[in-house]
LUMTORZA-483458 format. One record per residue: residue number from 1; chain; x, z, y of N, C-alpha, C, O in turn; residue in three letters. Coordinates in nm, 4 decimals. Example, Ala and Ser with C-alpha at 12.3 -4.5 7.8 and 13.67 -1.06 7.14 Angstrom:
! LUMTORZA-483458
  num  cadena      n_xx      n_zz      n_yy     ca_xx     ca_zz     ca_yy      c_xx      c_zz      c_yy      o_xx      o_zz      o_yy  residuo
    1       A    1.3190    0.7800   -0.5690    1.2300    0.7800   -0.4500    1.3200    0.7800   -0.3300    1.4236    0.8465   -0.3319      ALA
    2       A    1.2850    0.7080   -0.2250    1.3670    0.7140   -0.1060    1.2900    0.7870    0.0030    1.3409    0.8039    0.1138      SER
END
This chain:
! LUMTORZA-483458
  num  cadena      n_xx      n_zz      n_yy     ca_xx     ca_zz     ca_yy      c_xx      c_zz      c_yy      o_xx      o_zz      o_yy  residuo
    1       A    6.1071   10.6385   -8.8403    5.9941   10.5771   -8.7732    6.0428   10.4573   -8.6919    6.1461   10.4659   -8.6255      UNK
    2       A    5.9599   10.3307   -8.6966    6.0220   10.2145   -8.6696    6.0073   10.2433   -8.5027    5.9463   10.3456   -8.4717      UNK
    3       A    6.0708   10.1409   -8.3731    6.0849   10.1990   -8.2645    5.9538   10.1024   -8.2537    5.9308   10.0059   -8.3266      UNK
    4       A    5.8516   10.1629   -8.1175    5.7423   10.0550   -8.0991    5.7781    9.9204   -8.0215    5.8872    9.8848   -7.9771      UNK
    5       A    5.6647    9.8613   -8.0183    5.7168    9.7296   -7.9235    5.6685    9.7464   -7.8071    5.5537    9.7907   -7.8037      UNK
    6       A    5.7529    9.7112   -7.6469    5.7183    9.7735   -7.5231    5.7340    9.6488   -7.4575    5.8332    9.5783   -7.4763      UNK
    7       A    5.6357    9.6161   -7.3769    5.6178    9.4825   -7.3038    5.6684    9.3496   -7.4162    5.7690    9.2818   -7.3951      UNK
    8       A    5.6172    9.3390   -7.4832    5.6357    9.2605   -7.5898    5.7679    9.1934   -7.6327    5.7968    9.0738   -7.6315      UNK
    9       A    5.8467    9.3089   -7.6740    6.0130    9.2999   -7.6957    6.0072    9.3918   -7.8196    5.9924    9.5132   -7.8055      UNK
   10       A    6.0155    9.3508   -7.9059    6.0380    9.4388   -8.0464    6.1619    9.4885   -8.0676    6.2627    9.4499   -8.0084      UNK
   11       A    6.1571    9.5891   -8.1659    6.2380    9.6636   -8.1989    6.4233    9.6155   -8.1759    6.4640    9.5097   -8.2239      UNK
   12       A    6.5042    9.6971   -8.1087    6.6297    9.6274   -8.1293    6.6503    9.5655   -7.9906    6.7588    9.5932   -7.9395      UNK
   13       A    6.5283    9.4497   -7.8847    6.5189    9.3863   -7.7839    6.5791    9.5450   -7.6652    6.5520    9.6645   -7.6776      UNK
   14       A    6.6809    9.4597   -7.5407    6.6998    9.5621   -7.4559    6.5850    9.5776   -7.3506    6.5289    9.4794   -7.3021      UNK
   15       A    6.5509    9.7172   -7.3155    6.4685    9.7672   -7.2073    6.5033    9.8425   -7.1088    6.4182    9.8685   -7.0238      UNK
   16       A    6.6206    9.8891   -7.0983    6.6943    9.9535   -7.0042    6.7518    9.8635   -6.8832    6.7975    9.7526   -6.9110      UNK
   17       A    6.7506    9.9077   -6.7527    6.8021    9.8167   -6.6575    6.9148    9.8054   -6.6668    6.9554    9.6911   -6.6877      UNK
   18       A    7.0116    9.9119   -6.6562    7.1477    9.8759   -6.7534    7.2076    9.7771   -6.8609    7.3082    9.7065   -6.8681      UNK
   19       A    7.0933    9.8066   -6.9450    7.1509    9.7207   -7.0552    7.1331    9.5612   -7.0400    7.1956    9.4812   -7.1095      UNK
   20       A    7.0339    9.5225   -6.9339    7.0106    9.4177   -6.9185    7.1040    9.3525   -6.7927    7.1354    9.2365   -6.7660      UNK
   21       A    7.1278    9.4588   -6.7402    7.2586    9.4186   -6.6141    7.3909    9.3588   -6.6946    7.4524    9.2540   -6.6748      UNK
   22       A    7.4141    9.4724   -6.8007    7.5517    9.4421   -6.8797    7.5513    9.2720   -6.9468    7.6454    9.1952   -6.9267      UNK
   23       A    7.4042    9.2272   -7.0431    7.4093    9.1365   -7.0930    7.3929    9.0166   -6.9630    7.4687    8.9207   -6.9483      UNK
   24       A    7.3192    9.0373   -6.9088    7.3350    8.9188   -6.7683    7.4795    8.8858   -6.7449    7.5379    8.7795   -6.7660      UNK
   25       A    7.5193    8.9847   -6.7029    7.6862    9.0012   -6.6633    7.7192    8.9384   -6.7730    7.7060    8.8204   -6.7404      UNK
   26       A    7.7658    8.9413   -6.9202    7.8290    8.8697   -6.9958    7.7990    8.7540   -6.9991    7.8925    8.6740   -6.9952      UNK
   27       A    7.6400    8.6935   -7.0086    7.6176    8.5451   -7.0257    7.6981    8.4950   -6.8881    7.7679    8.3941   -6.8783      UNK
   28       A    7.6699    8.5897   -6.7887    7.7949    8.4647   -6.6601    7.8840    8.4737   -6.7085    7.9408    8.3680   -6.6811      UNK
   29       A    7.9601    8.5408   -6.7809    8.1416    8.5508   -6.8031    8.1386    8.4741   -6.9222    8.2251    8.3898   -6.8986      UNK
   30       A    8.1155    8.4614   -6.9806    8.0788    8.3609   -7.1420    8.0318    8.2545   -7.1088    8.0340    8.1653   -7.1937      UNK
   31       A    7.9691    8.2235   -6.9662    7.9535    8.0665   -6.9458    8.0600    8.0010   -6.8768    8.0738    7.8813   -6.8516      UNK
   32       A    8.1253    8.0883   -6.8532    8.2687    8.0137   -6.7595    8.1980    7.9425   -6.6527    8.2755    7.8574   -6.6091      UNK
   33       A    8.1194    7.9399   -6.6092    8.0469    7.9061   -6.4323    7.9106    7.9321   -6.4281    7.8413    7.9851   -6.5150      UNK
   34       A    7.8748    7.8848   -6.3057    7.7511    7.9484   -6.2877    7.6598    7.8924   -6.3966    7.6889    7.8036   -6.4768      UNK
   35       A    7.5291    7.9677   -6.3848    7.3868    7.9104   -6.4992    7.2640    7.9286   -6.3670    7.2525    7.9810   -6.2562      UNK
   36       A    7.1833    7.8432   -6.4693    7.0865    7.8326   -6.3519    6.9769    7.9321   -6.4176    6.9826    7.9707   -6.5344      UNK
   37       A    6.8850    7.9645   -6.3328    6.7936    8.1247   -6.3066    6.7094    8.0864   -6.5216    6.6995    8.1620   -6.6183      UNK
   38       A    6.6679    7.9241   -6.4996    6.6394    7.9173   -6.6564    6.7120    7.8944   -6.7387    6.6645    7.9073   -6.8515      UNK
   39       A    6.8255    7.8602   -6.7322    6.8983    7.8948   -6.8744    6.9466    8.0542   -6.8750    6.9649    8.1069   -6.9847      UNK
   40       A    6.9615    8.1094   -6.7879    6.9300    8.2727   -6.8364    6.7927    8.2879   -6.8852    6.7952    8.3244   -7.0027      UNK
   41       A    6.6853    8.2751   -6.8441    6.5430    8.3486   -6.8876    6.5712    8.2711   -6.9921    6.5505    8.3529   -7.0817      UNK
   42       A    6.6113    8.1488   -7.0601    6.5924    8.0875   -7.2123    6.6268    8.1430   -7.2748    6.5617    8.1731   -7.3749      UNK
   43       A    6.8089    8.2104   -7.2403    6.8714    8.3001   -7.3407    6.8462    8.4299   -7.3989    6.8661    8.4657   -7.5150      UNK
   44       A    6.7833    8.5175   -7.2680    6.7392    8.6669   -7.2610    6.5653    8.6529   -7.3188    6.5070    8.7291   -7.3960      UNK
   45       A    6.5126    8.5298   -7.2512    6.3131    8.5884   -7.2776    6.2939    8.5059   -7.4003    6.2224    8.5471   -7.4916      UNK
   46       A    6.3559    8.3897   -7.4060    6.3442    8.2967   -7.5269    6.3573    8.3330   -7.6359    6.2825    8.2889   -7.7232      UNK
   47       A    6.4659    8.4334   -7.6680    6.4792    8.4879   -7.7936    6.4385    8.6382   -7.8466    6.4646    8.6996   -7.9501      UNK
   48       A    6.3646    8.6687   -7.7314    6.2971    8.8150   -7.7563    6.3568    8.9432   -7.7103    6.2776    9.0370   -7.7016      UNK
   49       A    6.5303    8.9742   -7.6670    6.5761    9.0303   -7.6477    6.5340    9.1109   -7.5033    6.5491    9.2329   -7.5090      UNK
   50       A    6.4768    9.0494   -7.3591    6.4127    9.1066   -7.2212    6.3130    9.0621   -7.2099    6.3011    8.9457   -7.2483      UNK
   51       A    6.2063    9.1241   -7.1586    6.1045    9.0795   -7.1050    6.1222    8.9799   -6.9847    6.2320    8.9769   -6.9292      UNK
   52       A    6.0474    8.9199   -6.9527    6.0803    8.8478   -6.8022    6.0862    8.9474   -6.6638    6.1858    8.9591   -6.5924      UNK
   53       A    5.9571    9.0157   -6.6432    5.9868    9.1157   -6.5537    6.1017    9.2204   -6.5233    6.1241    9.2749   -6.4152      UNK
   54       A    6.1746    9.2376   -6.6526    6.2870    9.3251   -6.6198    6.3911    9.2751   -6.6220    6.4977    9.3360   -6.6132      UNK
   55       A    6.3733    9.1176   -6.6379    6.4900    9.0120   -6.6486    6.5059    9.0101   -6.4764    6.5921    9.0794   -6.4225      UNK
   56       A    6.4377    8.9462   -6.4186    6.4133    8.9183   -6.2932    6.4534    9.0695   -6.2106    6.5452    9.0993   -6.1343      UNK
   57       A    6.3541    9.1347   -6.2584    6.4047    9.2722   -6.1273    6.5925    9.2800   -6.1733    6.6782    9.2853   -6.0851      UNK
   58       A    6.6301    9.2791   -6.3361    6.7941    9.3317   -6.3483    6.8748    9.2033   -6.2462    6.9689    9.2380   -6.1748      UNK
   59       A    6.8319    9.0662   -6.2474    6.8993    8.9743   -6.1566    6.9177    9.0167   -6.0298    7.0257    9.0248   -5.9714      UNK
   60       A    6.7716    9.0534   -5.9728    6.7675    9.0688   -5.8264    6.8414    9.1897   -5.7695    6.8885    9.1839   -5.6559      UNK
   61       A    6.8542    9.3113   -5.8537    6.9154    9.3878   -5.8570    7.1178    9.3693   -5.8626    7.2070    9.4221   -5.7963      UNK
   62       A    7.1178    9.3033   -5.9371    7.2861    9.2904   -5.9188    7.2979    9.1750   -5.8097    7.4040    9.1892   -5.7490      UNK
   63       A    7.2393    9.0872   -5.7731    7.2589    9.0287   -5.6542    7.2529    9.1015   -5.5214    7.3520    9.0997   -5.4484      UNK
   64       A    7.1361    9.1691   -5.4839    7.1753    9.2653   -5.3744    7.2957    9.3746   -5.4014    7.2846    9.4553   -5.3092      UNK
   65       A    7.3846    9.4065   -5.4695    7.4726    9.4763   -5.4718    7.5881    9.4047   -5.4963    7.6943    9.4569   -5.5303      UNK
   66       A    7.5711    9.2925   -5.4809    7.6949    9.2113   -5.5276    7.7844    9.1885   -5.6054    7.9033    9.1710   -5.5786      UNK
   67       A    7.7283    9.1870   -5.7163    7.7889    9.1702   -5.8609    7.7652    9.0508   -5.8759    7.8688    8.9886   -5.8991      UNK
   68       A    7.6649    8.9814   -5.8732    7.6417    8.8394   -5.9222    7.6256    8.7752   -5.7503    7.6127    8.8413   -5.6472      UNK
   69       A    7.6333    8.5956   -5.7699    7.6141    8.5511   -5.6804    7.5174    8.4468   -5.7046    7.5257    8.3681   -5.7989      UNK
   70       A    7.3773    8.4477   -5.5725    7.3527    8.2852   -5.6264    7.3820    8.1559   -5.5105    7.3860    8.1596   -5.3875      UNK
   71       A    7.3940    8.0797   -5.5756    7.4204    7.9330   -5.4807    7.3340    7.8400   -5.5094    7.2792    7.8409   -5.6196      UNK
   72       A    7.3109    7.7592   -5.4313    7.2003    7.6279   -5.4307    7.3120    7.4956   -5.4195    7.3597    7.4523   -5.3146      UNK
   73       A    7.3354    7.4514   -5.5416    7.4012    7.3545   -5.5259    7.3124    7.2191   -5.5692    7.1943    7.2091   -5.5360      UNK
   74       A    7.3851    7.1109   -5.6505    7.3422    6.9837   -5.6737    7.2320    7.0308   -5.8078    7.1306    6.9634   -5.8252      UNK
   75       A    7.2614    7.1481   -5.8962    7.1871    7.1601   -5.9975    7.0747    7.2506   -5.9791    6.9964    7.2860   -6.0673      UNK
   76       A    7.0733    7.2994   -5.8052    6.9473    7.3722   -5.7563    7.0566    7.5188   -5.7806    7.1764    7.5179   -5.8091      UNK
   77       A    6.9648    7.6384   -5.7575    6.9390    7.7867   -5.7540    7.0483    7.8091   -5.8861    7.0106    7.7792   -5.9994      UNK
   78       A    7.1949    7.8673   -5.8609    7.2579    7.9258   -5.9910    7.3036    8.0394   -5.9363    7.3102    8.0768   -5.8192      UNK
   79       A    7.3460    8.1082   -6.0784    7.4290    8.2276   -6.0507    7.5601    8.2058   -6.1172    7.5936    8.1159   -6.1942      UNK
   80       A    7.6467    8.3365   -6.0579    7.7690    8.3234   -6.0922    7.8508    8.4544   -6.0530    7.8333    8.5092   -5.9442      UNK
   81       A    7.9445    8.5032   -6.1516    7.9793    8.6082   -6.1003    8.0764    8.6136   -6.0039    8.1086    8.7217   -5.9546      UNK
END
């Protein structure tokens, strides 16, 4: 039975807060510096893989625990691990 589609992320797309912590975490380590808040939502909501809402809560979430960092520099609001 195919898996359903949940907040409009089809089959295969992550929905777990975990799993979306882990892939956040890699796009900072695979960008070799910080990214700014939309070139994450391009990579994660753009291609179907997170919803936006659980994109945003998994960000805000590893920032208050201090895994990720954000800074306001010359390119505005980034993160970085």
């Amino acid at each position: 039975m195919a898996e359903p589609v949940l907040a409009g992320i089809p089959a295969g797309g992550l929905k777990e807060g975990h799993e979306i912590k882990v892939l956040i975490c890699y796009l900072l380590v695979s960008a070799g510096g910080a990214l700014r808040w939309e070139e994450i939502c391009e990579v994660c909501c753009g291609e179907g893989l997170v919803d936006y809402f659980s994109l945003s809560t998994a960000t805000q979430e590893l920032e208050r625990y201090g895994n990720i960092l954000s800074l306001v520099g010359e390119r505005g609001l980034v993160y970085q691990i």
